[in-house]
C-alpha positions as CSV (number, residue, x, y, z in Angstrom):
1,X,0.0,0.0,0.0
2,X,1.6,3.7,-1.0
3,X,3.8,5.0,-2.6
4,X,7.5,4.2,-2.4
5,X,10.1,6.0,-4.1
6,X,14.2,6.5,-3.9
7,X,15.1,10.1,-3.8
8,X,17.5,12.7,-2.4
9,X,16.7,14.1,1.2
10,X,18.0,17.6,2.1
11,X,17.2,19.0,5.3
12,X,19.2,21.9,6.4
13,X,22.4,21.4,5.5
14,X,22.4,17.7,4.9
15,X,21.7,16.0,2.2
16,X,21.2,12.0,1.4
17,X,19.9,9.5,-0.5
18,X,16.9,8.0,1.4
19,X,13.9,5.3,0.5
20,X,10.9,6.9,0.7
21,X,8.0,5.1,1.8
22,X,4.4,7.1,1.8
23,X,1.5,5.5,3.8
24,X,-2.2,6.1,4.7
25,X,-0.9,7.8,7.8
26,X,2.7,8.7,7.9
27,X,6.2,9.0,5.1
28,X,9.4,7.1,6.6
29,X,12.4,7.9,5.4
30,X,15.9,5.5,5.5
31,X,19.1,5.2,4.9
32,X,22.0,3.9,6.5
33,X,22.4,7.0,8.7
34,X,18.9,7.9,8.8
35,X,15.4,6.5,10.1
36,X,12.4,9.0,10.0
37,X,8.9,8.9,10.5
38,X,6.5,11.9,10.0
39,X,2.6,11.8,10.5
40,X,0.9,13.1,7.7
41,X,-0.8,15.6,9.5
42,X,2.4,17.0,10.9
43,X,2.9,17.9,7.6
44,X,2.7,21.5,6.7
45,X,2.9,23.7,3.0
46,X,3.0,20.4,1.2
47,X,3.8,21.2,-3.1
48,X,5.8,20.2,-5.9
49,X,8.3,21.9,-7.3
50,X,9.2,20.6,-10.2
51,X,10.9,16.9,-9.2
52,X,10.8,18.2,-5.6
53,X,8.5,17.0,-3.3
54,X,8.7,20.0,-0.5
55,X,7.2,20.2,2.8
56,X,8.0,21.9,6.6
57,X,7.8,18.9,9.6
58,X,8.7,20.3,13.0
59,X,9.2,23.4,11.9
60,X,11.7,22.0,9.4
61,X,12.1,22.4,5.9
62,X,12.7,19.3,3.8
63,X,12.9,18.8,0.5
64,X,12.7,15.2,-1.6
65,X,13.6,15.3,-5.1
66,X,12.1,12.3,-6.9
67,X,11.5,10.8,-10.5
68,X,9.8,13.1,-12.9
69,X,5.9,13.7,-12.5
70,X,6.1,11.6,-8.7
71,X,6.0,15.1,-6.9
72,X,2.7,15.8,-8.3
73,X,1.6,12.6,-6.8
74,X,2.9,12.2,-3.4
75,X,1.2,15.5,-3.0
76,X,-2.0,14.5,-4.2
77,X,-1.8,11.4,-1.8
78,X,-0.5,13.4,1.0
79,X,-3.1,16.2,1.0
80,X,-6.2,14.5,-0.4
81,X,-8.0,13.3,3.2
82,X,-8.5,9.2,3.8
83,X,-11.5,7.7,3.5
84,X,-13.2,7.2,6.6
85,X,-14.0,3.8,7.7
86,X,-17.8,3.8,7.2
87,X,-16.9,4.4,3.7
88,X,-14.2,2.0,3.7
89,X,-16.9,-0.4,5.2
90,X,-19.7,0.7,2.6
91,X,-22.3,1.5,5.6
92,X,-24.2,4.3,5.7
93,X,-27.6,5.6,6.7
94,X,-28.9,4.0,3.5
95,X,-26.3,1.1,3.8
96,X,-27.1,-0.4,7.6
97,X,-25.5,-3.5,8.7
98,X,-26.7,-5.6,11.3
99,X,-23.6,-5.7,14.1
100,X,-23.3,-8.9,16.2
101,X,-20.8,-8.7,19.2
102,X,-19.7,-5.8,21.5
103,X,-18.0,-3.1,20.0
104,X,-16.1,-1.4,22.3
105,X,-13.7,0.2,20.1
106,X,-14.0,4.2,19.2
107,X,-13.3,3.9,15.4
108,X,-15.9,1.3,14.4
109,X,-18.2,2.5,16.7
110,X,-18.3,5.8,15.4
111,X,-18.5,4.2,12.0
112,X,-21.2,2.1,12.9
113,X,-23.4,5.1,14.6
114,X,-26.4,6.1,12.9
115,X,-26.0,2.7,10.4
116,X,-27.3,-0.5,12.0
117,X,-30.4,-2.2,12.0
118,X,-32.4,-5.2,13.4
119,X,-33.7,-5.6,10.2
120,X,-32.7,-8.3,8.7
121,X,-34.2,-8.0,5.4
122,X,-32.9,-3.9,5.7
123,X,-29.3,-5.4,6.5
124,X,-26.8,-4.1,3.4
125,X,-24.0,-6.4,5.4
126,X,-23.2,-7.8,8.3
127,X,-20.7,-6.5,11.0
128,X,-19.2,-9.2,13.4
129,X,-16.8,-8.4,16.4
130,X,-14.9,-11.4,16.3
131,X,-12.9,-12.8,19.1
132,X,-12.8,-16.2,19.7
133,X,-14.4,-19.1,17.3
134,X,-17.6,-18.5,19.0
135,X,-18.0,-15.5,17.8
136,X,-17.4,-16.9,14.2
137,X,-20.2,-19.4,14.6
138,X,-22.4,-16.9,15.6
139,X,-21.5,-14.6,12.8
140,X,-22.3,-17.8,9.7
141,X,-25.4,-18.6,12.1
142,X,-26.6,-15.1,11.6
143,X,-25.4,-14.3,8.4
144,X,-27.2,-17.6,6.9
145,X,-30.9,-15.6,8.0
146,X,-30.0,-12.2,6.3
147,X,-30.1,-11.5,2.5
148,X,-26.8,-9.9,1.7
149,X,-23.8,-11.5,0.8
150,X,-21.1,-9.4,3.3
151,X,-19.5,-10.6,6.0
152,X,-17.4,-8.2,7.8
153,X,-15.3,-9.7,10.6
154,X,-13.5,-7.2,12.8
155,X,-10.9,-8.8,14.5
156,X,-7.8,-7.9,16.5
157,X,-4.7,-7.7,14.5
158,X,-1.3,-9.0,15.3
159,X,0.9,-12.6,16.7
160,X,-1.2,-11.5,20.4
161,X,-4.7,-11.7,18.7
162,X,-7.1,-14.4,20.1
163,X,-7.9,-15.2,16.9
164,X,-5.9,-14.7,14.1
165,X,-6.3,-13.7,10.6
166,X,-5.0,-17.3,9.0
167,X,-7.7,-19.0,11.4
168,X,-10.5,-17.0,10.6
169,X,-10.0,-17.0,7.0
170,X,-9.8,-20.4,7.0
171,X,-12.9,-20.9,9.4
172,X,-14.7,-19.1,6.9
173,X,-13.6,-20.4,3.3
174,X,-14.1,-23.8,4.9
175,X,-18.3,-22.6,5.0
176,X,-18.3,-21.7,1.3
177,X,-17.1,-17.8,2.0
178,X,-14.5,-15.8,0.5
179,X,-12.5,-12.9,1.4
180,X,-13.3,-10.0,-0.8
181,X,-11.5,-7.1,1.0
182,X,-9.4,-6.4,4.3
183,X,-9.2,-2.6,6.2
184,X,-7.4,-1.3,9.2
185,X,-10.1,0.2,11.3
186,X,-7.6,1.2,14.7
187,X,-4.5,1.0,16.4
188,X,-5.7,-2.7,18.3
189,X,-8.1,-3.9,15.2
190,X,-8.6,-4.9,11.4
191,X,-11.8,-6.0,9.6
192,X,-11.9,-8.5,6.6
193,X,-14.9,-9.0,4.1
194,X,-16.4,-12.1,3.3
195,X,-18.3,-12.9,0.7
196,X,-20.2,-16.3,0.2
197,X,-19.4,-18.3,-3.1
């Protein structure tokens, strides 16, 4: 995901030849004698000037020069705002999902306000917090009574998680779904969607 690019760093006085990687939130910079990372929003008086991708971080000029016509683009990823996850989730007022499971965290929560329902023939998806394999058997039961064909799981990312990624994948492709998309939605969790064949 982003954009990653070689090009020569000059801050100040110095001047190197870094990897530039651009993500969602933040650009990292590397070299041998250098490892940076700046949230996008620190960024300030973002533009291209010519080859040069400039910007001011900490109160701190920097410039990037990269390939021809890349400026323009990092710039356009850098200052066009992210989608927010109820889009990324396709809910919306006219979109509702029905949500199964506790969700406790801010991001899908705020998401999910204003587009749920008990409805299951309103239902555009369904949401499941899942946790343990419980919570996955719950989700198939559910999903089996409702007439649309997604299958969100949000589940908690990382080697700590409960339940894993590889294990509810395969939980799930095992009962005739297939993953269709995957999003971060916070810091602790990620959500997959599942489609049935």
């Amino acid at each position: 995901m982003g954009r990653e690019a070689q090009g020569l760093y000059i801050a100040g006085s110095s001047s190197e030849i870094v990897q530039a990687h651009l993500a969602s939130s933040e650009l990292t910079l590397r070299s041998p004698a250098l490892r940076r990372r700046i949230a996008l929003s620190a960024l300030i008086d973002v533009r291209a000037d010519g080859r040069t991708l400039r910007f001011t971080a900490d109160g701190e000029a920097i410039a990037i020069e990269l390939d021809t016509g890349e400026a323009e683009k990092w710039v356009k990823k850098i200052t066009t705002p992210a989608p927010s996850l109820a889009s990324k989730l396709g809910v919306g007022v006219r979109t509702p999902a029905c949500v199964i499971g506790e969700v406790t965290d801010a991001a899908p929560a705020e998401a999910l306000r204003d587009a749920t329902t008990d409805h299951p023939d309103c239902a555009a998806m369904l949401v499941a917090v899942v946790l343990a394999e419980d919570d996955l058997a719950r989700a198939v039961s559910r999903h089996a009574r409702l007439r649309c064909s997604a299958l969100w799981a949000i589940h908690v990312k990382g080697k700590t998680a409960p339940l894993g990624d590889t294990a509810i994948r395969g939980y799930l492709r095992e009962r005739g779904y297939i993953d269709t998309k995957t999003t971060a939605v916070s810091q602790r969790f990620t959500a997959t969607r599942y489609t049935r064949r």
